[in-house]
TIGUKE-433549 format. One record per atom (N, C-alpha, C, O, CB): x, y, z; residue number from 1; residue in three letters; atom name. Coordinates in pm, whole numbers, always signed. Atoms other than C-alpha are relative to their C-alpha. Glycine has a CB too. Example, Ala and Ser with C-alpha at 12.3 -4.5 7.8 and 13.67 -1.06 7.14 Angstrom:
! TIGUKE-433549
east|north|up|num|residu|atome
+89|-119|+0|1|ala|N
+1230|-450|+780|1|ala|CA
+90|+120|+0|1|ala|C
+194|+118|+66|1|ala|O
-99|+3|+125|1|ala|CB
-82|-119|-6|2|ser|N
+1367|-106|+714|2|ser|CA
-77|+109|+73|2|ser|C
-26|+220|+90|2|ser|O
+41|+46|-142|2|ser|CB
END
This chain:
! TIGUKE-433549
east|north|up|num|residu|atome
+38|-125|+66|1|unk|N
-13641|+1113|+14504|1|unk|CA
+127|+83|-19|1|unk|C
+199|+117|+74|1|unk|O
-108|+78|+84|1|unk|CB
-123|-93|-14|2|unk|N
-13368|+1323|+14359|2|unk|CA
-39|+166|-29|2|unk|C
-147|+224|-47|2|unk|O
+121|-55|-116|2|unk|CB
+15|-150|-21|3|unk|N
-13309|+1676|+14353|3|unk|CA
-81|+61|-90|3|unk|C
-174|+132|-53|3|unk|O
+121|+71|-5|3|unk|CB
+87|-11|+117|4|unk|N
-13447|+1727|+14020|4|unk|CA
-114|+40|+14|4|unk|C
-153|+156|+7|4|unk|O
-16|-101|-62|4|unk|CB
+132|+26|-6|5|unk|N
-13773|+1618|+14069|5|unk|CA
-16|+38|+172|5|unk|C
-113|-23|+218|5|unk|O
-38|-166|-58|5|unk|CB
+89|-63|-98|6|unk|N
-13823|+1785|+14418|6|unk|CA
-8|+151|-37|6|unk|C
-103|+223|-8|6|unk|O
+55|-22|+152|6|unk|CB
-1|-141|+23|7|unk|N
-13699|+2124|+14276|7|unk|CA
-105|-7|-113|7|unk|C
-198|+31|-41|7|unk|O
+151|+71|-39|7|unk|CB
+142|+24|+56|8|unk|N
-13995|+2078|+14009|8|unk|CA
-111|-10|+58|8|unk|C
-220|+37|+25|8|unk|O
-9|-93|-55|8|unk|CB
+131|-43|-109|9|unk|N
-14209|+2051|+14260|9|unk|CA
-35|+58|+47|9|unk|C
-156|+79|+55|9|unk|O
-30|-20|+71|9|unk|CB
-9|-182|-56|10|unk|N
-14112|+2372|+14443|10|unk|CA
-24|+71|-80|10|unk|C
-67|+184|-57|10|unk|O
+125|+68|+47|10|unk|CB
+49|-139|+83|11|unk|N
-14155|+2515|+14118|11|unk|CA
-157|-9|-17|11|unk|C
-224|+89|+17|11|unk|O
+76|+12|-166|11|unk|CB
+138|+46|+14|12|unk|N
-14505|+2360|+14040|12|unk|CA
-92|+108|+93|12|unk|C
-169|+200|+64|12|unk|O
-12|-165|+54|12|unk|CB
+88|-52|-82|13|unk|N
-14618|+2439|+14387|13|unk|CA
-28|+171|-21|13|unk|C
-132|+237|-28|13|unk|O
+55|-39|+137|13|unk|CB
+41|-144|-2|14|unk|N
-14516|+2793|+14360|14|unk|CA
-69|+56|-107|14|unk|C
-127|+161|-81|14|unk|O
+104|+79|+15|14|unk|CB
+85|-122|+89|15|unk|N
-14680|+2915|+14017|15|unk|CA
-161|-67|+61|15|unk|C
-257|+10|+56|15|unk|O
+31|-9|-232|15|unk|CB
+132|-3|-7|16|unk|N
-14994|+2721|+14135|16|unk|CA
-39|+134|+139|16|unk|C
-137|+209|+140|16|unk|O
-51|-176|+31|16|unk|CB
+7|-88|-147|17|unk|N
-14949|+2936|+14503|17|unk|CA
-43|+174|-128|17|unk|C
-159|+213|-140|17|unk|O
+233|-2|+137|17|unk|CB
-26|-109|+90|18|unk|N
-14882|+3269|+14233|18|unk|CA
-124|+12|-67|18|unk|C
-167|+123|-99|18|unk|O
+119|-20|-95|18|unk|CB
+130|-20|+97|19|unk|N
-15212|+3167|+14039|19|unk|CA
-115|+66|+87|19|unk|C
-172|+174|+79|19|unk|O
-60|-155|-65|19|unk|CB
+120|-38|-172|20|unk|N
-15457|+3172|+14379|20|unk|CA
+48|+118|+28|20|unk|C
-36|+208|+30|20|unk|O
+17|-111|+176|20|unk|CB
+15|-153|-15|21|unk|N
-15283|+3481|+14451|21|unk|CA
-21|+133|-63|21|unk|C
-38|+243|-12|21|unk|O
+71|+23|+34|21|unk|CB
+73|-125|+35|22|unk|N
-15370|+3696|+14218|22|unk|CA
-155|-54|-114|22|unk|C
-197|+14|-208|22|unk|O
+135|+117|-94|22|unk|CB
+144|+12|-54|23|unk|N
-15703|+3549|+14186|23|unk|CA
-69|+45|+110|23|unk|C
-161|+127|+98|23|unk|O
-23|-102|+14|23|unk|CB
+52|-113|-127|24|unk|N
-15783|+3655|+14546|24|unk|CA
+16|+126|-33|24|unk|C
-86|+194|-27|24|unk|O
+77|-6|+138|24|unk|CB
-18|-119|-10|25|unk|N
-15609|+3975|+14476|25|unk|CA
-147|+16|-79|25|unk|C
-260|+19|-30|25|unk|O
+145|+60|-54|25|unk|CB
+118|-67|+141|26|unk|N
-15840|+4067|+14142|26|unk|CA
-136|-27|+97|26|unk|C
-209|+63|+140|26|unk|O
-10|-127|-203|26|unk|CB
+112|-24|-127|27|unk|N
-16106|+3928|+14390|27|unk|CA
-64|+115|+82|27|unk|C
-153|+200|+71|27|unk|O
+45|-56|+95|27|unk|CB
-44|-131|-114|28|unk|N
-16041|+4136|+14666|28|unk|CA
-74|+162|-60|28|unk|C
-163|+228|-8|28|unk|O
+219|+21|+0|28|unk|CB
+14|-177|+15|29|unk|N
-16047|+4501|+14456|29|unk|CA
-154|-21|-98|29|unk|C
-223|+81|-95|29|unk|O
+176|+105|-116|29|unk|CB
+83|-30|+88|30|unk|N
-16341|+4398|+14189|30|unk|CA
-157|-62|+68|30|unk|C
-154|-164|+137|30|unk|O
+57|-63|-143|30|unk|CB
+156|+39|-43|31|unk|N
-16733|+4342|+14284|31|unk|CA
-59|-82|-103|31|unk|C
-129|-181|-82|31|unk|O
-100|+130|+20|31|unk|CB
+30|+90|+113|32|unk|N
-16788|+4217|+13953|32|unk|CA
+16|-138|+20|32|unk|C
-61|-230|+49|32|unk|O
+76|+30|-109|32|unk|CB
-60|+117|-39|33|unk|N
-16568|+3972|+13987|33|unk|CA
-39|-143|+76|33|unk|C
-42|-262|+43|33|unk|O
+74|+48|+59|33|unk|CB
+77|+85|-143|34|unk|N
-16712|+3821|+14328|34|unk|CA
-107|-45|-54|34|unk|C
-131|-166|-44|34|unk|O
-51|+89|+144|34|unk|CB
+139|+30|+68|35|unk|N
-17035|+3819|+14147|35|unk|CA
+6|-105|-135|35|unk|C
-80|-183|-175|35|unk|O
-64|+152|-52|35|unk|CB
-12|+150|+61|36|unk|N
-16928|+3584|+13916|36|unk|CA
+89|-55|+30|36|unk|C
+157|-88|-67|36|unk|O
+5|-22|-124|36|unk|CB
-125|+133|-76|37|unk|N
-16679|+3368|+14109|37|unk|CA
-113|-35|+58|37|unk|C
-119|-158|+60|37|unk|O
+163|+37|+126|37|unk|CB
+113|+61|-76|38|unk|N
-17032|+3337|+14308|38|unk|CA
-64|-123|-103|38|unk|C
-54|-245|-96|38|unk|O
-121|+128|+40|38|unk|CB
+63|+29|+119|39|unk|N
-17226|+3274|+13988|39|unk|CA
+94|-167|-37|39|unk|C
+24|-268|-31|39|unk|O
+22|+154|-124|39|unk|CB
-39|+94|+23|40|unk|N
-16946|+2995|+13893|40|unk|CA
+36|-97|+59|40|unk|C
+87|-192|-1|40|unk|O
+48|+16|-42|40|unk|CB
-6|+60|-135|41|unk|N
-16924|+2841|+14228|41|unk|CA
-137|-77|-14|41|unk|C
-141|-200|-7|41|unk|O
+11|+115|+134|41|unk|CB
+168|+74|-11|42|unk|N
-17342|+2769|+14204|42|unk|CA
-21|-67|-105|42|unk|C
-104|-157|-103|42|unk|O
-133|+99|+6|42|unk|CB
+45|+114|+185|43|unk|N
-17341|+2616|+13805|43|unk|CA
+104|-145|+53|43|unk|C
+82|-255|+2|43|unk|O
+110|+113|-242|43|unk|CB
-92|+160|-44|44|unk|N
-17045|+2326|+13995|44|unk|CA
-66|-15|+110|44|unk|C
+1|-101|+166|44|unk|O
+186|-9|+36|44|unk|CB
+33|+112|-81|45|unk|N
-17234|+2225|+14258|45|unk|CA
-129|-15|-18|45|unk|C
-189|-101|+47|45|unk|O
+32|+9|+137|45|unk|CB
+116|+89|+99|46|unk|N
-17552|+2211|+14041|46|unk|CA
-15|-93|-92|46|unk|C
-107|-163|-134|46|unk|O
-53|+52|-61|46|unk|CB
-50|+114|+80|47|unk|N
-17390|+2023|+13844|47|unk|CA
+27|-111|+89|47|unk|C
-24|-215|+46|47|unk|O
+124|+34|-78|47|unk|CB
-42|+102|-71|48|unk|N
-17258|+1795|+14113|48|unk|CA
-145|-36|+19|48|unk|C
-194|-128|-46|48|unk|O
+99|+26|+126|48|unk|CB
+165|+75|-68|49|unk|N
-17627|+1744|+14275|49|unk|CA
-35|-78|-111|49|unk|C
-47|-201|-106|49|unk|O
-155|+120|+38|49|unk|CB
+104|+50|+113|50|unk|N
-17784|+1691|+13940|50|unk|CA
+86|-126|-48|50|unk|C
+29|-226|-93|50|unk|O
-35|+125|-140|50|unk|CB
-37|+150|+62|51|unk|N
-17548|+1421|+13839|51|unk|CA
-16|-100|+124|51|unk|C
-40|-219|+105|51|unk|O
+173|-10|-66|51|unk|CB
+43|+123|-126|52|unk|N
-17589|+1267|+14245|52|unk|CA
-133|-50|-13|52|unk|C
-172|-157|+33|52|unk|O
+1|+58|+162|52|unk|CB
+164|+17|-18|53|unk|N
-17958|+1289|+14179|53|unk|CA
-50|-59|-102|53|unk|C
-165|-98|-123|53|unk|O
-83|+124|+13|53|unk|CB
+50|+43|+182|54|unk|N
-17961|+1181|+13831|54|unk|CA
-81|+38|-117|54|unk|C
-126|-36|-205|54|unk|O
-55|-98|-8|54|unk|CB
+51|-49|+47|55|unk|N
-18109|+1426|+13684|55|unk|CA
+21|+52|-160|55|unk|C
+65|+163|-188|55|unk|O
-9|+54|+82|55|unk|CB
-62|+25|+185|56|unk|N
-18053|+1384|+13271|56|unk|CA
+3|+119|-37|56|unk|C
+104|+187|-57|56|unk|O
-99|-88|-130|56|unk|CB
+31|-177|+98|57|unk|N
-18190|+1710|+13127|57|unk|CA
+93|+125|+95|57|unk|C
+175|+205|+50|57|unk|O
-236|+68|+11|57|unk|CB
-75|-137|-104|58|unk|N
-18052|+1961|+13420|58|unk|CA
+171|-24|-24|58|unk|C
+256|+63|-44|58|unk|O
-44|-24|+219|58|unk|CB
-152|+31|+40|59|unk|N
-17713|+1781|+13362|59|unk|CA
+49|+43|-164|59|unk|C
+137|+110|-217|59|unk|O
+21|-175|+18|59|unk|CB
-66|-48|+172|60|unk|N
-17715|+1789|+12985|60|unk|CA
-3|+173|-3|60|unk|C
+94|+220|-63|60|unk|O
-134|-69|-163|60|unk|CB
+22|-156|-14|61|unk|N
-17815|+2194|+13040|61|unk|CA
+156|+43|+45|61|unk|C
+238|+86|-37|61|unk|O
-135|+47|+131|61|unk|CB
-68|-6|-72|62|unk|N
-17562|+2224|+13293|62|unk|CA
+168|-6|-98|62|unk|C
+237|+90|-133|62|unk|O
-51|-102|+100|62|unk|CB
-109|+43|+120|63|unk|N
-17264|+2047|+13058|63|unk|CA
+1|+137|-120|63|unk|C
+111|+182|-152|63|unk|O
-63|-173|-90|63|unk|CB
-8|-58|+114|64|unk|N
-17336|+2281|+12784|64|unk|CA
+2|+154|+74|64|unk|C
+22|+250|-1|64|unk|O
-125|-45|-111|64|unk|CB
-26|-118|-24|65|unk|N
-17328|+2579|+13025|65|unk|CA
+159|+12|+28|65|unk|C
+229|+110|+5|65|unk|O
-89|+42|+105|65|unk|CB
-116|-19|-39|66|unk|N
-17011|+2479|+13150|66|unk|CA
+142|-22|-115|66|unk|C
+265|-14|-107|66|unk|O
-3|-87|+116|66|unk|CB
-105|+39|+123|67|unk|N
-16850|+2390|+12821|67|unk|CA
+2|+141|-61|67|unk|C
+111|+189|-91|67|unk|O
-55|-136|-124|67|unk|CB
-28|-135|+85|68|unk|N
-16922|+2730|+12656|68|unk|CA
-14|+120|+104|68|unk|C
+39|+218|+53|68|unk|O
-117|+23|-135|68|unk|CB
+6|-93|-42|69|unk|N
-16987|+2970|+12916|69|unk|CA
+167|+74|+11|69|unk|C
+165|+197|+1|69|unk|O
-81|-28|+110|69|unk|CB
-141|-44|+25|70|unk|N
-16577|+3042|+12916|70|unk|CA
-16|+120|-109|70|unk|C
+30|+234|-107|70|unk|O
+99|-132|-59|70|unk|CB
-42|-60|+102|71|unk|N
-16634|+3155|+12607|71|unk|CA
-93|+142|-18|71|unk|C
-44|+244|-66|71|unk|O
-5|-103|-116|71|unk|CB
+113|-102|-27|72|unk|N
-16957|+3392|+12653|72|unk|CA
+53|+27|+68|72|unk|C
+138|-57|+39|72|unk|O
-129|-9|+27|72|unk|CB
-52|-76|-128|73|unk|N
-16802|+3552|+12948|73|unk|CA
+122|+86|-74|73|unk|C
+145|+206|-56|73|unk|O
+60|-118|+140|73|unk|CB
-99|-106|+75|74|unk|N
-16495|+3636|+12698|74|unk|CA
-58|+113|-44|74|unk|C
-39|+231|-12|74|unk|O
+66|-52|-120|74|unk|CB
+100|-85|+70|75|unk|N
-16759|+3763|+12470|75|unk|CA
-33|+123|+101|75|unk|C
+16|+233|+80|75|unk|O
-139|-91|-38|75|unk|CB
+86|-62|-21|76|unk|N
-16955|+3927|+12691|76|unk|CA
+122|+107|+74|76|unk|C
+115|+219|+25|76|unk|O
-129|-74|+70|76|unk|CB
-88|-74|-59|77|unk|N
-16658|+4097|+12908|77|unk|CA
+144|+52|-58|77|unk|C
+244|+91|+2|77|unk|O
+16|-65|+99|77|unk|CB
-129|-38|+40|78|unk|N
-16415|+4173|+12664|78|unk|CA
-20|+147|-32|78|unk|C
+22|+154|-147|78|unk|O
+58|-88|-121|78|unk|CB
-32|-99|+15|79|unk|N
-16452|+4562|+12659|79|unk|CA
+99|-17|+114|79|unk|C
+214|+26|+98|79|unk|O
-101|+95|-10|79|unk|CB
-51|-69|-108|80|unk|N
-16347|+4538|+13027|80|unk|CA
+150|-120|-18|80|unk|C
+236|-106|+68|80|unk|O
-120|+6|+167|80|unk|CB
-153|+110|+10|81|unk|N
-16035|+4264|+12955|81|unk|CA
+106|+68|-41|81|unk|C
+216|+86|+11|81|unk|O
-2|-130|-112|81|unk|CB
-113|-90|+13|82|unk|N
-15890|+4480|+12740|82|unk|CA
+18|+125|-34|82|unk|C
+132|+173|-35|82|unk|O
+63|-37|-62|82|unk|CB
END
C-alpha cells in the first residue's frame, strides 16, 4: 500500500466522519428532523421484512415510496430548506 492510496483514505474516512457529524448536529437542535429520521428508519426495515417475508405488493409500495419520497420531502419542505 503506498502513501497515496492510504492518504485517500484518511481523506474518504474524514468527509464521511464530517457527513454523520452534521447530521447528528441538525439532529440534535431540530424535532422535525428526528421525526423524520424516525419516519425513514421505519419505511427500511419495512422494506427489509417485506422482502424476508415475501411480501410482493407491500414491497412494490414500499420501492416506490423509497424511490420518490426524496423528492416529496424536497417538495414538501422546501419553504423551510431555503
Amino acid at each position: 500500500m503506498n502513501l497515496e492510496s492510504m492518504f485517500l483514505k484518511l481523506i474518504d474516512t474524514l468527509i464521511v466522519w464530517m457527513v454523520l457529524y452534521y447530521i447528528f448536529k441538525s439532529l440534535r437542535k431540530n424535532v422535525k428532523m428526528v421525526l423524520l429520521f424516525k419516519g425513514i428508519i421505519i419505511v427500511v426495515i419495512l422494506k427489509i421484512i417485506s422482502s424476508l417475508l415475501g411480501l410482493a405488493t407491500i414491497n412494490f409500495l414500499l420501492d416506490y415510496v423509497i424511490e420518490w419520497g426524496p423528492i416529496a420531502l424536497i417538495i414538501i419542505f422546501q419553504p423551510e430548506i431555503f
